[in-house]
C-alpha positions, -999 to 999 in steps of 0.1 A, spaced: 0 0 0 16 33 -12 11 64 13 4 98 -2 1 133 14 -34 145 23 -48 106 22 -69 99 50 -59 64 66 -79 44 95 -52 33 120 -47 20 154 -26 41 186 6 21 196 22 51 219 17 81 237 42 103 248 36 136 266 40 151 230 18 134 209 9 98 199 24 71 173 -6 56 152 3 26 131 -16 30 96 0 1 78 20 -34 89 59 -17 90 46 18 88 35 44 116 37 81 119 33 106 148 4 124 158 14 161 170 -6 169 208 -17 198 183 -31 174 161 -52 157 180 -84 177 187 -100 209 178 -101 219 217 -66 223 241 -49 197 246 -32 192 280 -26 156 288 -27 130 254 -42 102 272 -73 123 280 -79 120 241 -68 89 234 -63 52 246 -34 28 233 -51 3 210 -78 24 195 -89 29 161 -87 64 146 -89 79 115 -59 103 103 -47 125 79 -13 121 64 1 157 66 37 150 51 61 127 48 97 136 51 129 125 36 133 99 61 102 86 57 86 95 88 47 103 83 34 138 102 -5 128 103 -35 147 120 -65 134 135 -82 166 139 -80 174 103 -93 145 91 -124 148 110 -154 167 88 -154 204 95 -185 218 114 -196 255 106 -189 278 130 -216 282 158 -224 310 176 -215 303 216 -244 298 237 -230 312 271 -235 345 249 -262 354 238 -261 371 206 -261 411 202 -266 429 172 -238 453 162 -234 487 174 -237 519 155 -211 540 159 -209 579 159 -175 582 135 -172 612 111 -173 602 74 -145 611 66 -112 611 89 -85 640 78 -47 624 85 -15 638 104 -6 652 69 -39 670 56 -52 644 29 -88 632 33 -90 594 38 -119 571 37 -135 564 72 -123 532 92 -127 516 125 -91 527 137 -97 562 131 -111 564 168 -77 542 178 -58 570 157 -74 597 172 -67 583 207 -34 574 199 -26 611 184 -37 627 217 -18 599 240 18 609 219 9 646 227 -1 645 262 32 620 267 53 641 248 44 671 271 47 654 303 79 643 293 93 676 284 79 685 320 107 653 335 133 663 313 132 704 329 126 689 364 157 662 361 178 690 343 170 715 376 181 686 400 211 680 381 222 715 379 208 721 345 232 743 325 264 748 340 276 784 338 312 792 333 
């Protein structure tokens, strides 16, 4: 049986290791499964995913110049469409009060965009930071003596 990249493959678990699991997928041939690869959700502890001796399915992800097969179990599951969480219940967007039009640092007229609030506040923090610091620098020069005289 030849292996190719992106077939999926039914095999059985032979190891775990706190990094990930060995799945045998042919007689002579097995391949690692990454701890990322296992599941969609975190993984903290392998064995809480999977049992030695049980059947999964996998995806071969690559196979390297040695030989050695990278595979993926949660990739060779089906993919679900997104669903909204229901600890949240769903709000419908907010309307913001922007201008339609932003001006920039340099005069030009640009179209509007949900940083131009973040722009706005980020322009004011640089000038109020700038002025305070101006403020340090006068007060550390007075400590230090400021400007000598000769």
């Amino acid at each position: 049986m030849e292996i190719e990249k992106d077939s999926i493959l039914t095999g059985k678990v032979t190891g775990i290791t706190k990094f990930g699991a060995f799945v045998q997928v042919a007689p002579g041939r097995s391949g690692l499964v990454h701890i990322s690869e296992i599941a969609n959700a975190y993984v903290n502890d392998v064995n809480d995913f999977l049992t030695q001796g049980q059947e999964v399915t996998v995806k071969v992800l690559k196979i390297d110049e040695n030989g050695r097969l990278n595979l993926s179990i949660k990739q060779a599951q089906p993919q679900e469409p997104a669903r909204p969480s229901p600890s949240r219940p769903r709000q419908a967007p907010r309307e913001e009060s922007r201008p339609a039009v932003a001006p920039s640092a340099e005069g030009e007229v640009l179209p509007p965009s949900r940083d131009a609030a973040f722009e706005d506040k980020l322009k004011k923090f640089m000038q109020d930071s700038d002025s305070r610091m101006s403020g340090v620098r006068i007060y550390a020069d007075n400590r230090r003596g400021g400007r000598r005289r000769k």
